[in-house]
PDB file of N, CA, C and O in Angstrom:
ATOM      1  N   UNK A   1       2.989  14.324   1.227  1.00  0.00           N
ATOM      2  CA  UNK A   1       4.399  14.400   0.884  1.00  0.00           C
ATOM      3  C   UNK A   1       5.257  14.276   2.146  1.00  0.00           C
ATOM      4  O   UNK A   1       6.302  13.630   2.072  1.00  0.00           O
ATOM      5  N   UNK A   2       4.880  14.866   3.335  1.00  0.00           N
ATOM      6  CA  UNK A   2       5.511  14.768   4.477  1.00  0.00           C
ATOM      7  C   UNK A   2       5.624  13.420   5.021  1.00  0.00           C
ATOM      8  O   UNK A   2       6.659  13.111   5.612  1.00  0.00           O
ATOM      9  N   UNK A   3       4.703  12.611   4.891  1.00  0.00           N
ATOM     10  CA  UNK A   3       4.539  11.497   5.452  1.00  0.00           C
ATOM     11  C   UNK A   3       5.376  10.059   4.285  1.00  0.00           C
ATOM     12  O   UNK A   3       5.864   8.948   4.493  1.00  0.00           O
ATOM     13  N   UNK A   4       5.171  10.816   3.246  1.00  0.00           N
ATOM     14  CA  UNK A   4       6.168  10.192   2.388  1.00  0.00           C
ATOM     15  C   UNK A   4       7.630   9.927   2.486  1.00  0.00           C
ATOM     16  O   UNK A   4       8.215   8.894   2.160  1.00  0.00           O
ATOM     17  N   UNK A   5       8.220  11.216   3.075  1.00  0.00           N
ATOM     18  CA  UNK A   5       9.593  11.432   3.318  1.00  0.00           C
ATOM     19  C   UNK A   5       9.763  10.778   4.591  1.00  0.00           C
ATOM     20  O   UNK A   5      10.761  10.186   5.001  1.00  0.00           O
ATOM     21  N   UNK A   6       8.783  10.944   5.094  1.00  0.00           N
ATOM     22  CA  UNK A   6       9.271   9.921   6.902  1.00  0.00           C
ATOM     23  C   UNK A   6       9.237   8.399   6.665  1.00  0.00           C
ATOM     24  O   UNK A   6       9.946   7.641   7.328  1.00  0.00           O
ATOM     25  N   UNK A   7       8.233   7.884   5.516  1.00  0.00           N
ATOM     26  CA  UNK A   7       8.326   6.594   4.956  1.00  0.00           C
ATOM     27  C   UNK A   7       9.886   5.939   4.684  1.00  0.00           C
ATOM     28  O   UNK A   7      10.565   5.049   5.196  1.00  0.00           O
ATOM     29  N   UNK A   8      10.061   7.054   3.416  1.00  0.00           N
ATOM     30  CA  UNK A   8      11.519   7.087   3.284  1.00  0.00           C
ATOM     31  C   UNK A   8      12.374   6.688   3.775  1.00  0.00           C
ATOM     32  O   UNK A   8      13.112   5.737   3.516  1.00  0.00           O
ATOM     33  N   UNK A   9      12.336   7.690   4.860  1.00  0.00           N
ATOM     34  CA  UNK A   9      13.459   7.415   6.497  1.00  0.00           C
ATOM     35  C   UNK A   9      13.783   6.002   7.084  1.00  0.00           C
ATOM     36  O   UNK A   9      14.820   5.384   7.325  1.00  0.00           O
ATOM     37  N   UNK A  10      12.493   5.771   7.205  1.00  0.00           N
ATOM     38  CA  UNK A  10      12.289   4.660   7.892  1.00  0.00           C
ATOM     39  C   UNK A  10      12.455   3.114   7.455  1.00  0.00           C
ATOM     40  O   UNK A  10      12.435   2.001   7.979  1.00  0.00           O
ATOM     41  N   UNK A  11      12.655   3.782   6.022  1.00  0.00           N
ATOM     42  CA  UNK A  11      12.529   2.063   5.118  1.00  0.00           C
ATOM     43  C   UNK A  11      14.127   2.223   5.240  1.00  0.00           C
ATOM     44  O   UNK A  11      14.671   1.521   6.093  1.00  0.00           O
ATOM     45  N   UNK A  12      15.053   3.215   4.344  1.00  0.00           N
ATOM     46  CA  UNK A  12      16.110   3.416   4.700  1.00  0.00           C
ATOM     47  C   UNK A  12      17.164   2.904   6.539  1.00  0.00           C
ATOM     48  O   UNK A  12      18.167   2.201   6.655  1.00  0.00           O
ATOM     49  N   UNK A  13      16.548   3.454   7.363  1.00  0.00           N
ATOM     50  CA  UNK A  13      16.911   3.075   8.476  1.00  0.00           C
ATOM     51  C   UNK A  13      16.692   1.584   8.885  1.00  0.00           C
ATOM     52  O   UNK A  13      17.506   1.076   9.656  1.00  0.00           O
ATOM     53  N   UNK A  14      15.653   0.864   8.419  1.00  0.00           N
ATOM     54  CA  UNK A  14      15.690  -0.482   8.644  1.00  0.00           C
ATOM     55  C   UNK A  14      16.624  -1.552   7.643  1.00  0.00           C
ATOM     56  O   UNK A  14      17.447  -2.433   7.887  1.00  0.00           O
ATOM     57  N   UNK A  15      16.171  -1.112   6.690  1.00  0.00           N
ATOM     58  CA  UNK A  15      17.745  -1.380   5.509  1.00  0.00           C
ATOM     59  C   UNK A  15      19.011  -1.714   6.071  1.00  0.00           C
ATOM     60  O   UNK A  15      19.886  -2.564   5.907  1.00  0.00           O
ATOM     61  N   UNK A  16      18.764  -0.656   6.847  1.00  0.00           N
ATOM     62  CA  UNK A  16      20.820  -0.132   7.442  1.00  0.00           C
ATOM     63  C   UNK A  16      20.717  -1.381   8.592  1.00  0.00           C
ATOM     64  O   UNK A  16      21.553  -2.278   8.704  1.00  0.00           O
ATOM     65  N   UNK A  17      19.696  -1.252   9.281  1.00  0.00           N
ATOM     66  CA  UNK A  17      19.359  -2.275  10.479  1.00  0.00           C
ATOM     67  C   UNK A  17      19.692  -4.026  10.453  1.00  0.00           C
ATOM     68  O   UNK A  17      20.085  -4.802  11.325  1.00  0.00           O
ATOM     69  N   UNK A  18      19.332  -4.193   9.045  1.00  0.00           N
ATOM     70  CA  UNK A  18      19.448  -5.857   8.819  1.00  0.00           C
ATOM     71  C   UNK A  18      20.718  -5.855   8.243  1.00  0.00           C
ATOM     72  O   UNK A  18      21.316  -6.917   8.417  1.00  0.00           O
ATOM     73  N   UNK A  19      21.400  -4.898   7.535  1.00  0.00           N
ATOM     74  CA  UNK A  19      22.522  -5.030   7.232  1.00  0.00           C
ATOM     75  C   UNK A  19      24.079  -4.930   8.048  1.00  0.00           C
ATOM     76  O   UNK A  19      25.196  -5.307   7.694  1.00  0.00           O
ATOM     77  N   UNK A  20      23.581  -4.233   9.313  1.00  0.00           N
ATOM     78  CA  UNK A  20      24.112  -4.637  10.854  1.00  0.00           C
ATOM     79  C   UNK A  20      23.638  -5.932  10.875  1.00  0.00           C
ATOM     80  O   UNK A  20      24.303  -6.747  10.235  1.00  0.00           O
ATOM     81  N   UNK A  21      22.580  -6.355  11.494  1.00  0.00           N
ATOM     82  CA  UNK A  21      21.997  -8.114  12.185  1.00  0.00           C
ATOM     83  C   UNK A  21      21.155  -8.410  11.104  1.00  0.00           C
ATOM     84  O   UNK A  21      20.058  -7.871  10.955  1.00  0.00           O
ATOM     85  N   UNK A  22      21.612  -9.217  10.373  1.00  0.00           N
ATOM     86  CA  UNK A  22      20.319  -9.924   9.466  1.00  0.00           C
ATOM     87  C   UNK A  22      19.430 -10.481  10.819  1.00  0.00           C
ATOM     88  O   UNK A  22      19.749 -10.580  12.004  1.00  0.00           O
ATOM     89  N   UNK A  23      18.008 -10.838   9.993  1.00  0.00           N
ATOM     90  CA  UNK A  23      16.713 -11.426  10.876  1.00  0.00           C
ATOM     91  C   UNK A  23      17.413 -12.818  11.186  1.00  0.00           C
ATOM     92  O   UNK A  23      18.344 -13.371  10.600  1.00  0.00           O
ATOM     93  N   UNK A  24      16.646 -13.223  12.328  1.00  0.00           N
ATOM     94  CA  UNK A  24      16.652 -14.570  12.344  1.00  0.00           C
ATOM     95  C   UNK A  24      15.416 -15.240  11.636  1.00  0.00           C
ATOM     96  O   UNK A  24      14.507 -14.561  11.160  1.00  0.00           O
ATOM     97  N   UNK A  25      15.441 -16.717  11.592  1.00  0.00           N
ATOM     98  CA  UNK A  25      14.463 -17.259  10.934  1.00  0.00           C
ATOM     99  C   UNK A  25      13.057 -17.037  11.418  1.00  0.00           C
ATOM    100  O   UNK A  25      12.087 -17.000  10.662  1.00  0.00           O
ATOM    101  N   UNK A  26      13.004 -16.887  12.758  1.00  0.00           N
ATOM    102  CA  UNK A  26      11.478 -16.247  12.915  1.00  0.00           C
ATOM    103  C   UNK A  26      11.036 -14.956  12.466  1.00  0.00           C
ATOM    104  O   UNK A  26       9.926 -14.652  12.029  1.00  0.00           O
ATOM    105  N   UNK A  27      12.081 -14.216  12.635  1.00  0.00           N
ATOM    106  CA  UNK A  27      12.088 -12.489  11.922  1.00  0.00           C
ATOM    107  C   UNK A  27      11.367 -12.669  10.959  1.00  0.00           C
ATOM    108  O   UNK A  27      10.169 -12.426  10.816  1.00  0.00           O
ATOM    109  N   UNK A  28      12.409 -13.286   9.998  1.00  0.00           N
ATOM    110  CA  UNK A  28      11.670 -13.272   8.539  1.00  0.00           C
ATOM    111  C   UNK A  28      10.649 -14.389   7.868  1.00  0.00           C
ATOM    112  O   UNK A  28      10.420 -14.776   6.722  1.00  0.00           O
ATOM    113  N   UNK A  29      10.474 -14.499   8.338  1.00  0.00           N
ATOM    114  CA  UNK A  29       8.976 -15.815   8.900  1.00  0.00           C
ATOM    115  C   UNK A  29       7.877 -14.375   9.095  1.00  0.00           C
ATOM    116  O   UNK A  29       7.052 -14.112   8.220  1.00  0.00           O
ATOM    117  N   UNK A  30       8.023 -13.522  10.369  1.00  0.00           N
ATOM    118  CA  UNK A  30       7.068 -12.824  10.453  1.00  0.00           C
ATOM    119  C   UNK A  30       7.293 -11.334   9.628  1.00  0.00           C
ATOM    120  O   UNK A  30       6.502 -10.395   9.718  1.00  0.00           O
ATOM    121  N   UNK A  31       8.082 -11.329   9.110  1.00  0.00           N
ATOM    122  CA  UNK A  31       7.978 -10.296   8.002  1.00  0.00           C
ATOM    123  C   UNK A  31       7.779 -10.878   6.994  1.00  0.00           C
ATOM    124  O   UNK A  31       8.121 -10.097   6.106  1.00  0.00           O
ATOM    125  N   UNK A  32       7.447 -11.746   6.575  1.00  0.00           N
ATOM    126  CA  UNK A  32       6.499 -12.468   5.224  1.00  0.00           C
ATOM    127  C   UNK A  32       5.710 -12.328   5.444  1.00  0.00           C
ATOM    128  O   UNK A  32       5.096 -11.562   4.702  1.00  0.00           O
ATOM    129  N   UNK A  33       4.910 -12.946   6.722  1.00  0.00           N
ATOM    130  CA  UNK A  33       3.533 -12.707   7.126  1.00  0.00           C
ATOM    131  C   UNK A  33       2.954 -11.534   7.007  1.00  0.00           C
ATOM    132  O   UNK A  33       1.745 -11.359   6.856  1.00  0.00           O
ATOM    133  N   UNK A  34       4.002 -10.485   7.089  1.00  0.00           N
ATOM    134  CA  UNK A  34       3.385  -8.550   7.569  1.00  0.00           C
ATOM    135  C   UNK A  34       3.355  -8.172   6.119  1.00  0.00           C
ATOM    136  O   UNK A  34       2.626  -7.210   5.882  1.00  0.00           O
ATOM    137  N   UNK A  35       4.107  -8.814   4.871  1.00  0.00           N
ATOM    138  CA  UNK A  35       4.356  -8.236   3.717  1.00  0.00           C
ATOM    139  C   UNK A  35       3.145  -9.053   2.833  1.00  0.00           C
ATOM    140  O   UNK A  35       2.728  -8.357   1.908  1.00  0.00           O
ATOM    141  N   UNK A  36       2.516 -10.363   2.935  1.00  0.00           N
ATOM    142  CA  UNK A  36       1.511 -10.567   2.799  1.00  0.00           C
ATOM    143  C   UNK A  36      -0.090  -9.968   3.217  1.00  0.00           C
ATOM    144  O   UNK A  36      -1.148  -9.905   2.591  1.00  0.00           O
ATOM    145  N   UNK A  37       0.165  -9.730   4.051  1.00  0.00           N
ATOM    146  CA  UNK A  37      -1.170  -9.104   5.125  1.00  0.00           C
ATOM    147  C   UNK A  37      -0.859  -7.358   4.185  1.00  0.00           C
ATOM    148  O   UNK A  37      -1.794  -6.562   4.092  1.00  0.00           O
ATOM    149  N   UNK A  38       0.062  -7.143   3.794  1.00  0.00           N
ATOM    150  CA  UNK A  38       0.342  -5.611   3.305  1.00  0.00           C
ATOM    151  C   UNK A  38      -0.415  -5.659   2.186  1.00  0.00           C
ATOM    152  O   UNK A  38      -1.132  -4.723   1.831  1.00  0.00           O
ATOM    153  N   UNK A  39      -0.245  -7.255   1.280  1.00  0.00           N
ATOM    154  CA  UNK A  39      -0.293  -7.103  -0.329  1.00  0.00           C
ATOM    155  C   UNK A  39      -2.020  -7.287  -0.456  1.00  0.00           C
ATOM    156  O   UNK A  39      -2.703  -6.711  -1.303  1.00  0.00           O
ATOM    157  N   UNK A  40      -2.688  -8.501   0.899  1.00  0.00           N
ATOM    158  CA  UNK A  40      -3.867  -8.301   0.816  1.00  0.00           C
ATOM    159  C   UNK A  40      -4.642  -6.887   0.903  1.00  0.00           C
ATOM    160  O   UNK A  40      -5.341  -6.413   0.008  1.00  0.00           O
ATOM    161  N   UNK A  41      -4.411  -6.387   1.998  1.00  0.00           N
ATOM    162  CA  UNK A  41      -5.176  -4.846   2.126  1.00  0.00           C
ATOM    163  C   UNK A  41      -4.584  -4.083   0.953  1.00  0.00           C
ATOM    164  O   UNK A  41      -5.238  -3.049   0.819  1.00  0.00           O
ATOM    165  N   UNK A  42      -3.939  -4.139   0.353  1.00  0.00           N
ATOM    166  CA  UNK A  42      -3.362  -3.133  -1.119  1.00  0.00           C
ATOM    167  C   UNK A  42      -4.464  -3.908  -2.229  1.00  0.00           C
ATOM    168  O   UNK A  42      -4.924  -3.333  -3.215  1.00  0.00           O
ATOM    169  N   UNK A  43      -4.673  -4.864  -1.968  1.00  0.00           N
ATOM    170  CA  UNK A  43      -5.598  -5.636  -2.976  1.00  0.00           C
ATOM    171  C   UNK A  43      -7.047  -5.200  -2.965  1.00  0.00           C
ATOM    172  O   UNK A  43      -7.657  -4.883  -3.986  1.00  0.00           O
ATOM    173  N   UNK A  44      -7.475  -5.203  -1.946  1.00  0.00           N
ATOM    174  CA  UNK A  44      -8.500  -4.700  -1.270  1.00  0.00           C
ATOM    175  C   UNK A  44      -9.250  -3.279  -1.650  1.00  0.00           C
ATOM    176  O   UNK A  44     -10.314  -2.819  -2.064  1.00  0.00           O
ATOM    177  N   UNK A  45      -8.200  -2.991  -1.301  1.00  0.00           N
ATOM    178  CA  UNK A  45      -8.220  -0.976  -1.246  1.00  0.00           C
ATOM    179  C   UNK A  45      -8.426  -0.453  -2.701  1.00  0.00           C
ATOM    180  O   UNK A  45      -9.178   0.408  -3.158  1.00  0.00           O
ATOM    181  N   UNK A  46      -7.457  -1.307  -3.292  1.00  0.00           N
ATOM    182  CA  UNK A  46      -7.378  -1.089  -5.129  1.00  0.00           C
ATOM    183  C   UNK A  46      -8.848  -1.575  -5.707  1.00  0.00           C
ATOM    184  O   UNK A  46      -9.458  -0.978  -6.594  1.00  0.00           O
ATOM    185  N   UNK A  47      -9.310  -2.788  -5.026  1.00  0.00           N
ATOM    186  CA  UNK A  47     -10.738  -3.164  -5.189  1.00  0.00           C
ATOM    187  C   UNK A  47     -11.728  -1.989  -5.257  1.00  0.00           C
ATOM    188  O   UNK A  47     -12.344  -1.479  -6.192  1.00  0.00           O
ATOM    189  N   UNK A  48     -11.654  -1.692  -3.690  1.00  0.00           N
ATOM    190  CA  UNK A  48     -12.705  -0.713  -3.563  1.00  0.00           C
ATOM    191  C   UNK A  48     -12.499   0.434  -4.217  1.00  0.00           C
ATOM    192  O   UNK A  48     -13.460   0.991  -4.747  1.00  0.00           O
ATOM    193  N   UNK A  49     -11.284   0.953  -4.288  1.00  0.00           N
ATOM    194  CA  UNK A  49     -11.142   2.493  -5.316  1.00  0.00           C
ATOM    195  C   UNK A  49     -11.895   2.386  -6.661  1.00  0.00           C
ATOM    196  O   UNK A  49     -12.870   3.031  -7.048  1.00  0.00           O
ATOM    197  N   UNK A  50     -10.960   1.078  -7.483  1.00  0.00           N
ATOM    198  CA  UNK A  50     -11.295   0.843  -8.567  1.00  0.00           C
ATOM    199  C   UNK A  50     -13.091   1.024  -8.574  1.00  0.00           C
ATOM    200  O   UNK A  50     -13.510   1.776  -9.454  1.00  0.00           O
ATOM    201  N   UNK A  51     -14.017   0.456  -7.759  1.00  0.00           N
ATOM    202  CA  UNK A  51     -15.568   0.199  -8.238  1.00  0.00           C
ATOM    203  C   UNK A  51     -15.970   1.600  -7.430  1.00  0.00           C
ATOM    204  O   UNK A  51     -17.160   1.907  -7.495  1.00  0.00           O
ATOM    205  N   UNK A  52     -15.417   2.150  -6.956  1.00  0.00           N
ATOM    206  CA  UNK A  52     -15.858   4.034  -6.763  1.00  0.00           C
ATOM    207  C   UNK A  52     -15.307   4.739  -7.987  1.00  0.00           C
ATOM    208  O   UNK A  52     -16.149   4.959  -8.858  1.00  0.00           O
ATOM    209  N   UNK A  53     -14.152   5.112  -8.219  1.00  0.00           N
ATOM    210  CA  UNK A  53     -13.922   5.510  -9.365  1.00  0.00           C
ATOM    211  C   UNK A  53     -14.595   5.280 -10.468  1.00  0.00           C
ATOM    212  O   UNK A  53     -14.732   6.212 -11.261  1.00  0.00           O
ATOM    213  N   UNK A  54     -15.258   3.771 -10.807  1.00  0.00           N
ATOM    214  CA  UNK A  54     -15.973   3.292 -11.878  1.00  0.00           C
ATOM    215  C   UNK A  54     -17.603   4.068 -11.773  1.00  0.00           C
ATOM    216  O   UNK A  54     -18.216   4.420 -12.781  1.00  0.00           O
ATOM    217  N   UNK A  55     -18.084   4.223 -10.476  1.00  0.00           N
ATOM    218  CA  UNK A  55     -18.989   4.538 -10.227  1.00  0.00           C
ATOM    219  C   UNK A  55     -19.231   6.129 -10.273  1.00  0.00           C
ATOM    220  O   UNK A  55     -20.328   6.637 -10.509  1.00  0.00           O
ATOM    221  N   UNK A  56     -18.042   6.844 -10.011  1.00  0.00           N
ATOM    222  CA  UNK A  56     -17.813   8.269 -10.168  1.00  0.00           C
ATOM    223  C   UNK A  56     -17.881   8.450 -11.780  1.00  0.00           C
ATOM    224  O   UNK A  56     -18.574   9.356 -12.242  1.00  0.00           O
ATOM    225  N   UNK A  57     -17.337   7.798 -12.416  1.00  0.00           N
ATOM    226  CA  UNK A  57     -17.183   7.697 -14.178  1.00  0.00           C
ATOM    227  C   UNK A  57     -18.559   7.816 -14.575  1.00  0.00           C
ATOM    228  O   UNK A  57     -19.191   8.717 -15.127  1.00  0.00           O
ATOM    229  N   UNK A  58     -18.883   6.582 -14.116  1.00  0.00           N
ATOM    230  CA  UNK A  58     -20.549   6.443 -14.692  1.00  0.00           C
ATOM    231  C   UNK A  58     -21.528   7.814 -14.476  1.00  0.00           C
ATOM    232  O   UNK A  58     -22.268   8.319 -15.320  1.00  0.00           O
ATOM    233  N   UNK A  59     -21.317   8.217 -13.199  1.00  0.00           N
ATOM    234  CA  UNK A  59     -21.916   9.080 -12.786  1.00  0.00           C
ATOM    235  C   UNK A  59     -21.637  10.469 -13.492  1.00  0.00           C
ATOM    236  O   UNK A  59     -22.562  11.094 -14.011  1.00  0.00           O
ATOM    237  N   UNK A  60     -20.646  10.823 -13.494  1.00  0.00           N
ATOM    238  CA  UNK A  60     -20.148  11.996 -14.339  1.00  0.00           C
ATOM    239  C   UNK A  60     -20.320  11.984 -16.107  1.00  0.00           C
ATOM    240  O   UNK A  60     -20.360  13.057 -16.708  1.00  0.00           O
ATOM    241  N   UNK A  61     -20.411  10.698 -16.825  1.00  0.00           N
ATOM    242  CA  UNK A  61     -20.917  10.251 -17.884  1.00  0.00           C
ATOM    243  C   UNK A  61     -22.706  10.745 -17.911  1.00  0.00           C
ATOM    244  O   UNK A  61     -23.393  11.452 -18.648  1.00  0.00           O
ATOM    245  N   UNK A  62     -22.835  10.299 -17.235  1.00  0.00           N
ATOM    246  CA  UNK A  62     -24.649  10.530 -16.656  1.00  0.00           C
ATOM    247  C   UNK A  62     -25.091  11.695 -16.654  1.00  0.00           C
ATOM    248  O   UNK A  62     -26.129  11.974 -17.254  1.00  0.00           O
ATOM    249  N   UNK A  63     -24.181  12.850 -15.785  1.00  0.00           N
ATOM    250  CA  UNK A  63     -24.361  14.268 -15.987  1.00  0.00           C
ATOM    251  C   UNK A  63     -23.745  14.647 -16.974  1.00  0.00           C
ATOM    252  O   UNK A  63     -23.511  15.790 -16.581  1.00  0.00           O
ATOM    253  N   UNK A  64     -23.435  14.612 -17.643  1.00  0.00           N
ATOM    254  CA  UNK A  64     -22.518  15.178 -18.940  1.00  0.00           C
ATOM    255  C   UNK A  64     -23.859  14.790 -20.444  1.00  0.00           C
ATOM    256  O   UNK A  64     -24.306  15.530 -21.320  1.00  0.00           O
ATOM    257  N   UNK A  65     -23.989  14.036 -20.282  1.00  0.00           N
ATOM    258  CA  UNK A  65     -25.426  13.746 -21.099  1.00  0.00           C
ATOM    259  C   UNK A  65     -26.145  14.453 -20.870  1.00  0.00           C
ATOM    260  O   UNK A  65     -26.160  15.321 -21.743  1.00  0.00           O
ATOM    261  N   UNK A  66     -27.053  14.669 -19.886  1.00  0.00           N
ATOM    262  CA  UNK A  66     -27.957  15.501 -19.418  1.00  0.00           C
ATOM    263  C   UNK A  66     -27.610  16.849 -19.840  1.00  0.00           C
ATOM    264  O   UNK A  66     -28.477  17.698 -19.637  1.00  0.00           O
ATOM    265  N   UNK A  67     -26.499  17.231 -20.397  1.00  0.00           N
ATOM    266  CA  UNK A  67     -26.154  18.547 -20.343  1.00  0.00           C
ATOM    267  C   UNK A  67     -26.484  18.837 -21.777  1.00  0.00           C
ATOM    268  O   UNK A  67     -26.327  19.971 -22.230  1.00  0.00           O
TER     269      UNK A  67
END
């Protein structure tokens, strides 16, 4: 939660930032790049949760039988 609220901050404060100086065209050239590279590892991560979680299921299905 703490680290949430500093998220917050910070998305907020950059907000305020481009709305002083919008990016220039390389700016936002490389903040596509950083917001892509974001959406892969979110893809990723959701991958791997998803087939642990599936595997925790199974597993807890498994002991619950046994019982």
């Amino acid at each position: 939660v703490k680290l949430e609220g500093a998220c917050v901050l910070l998305i907020s404060q950059l907000k305020a930032a481009v709305r002083e100086r919008p990016l220039t065209e390389d700016e936002t050239r490389a903040k596509f790049e950083i917001m892509q590279r974001i959406l892969v590892n979110d893809a990723e991560i959701r991958r791997l949760a998803e087939t642990w979680l599936q595997d925790l299921d199974s597993t807890m299905s498994s002991h619950q039988t046994l019982q």
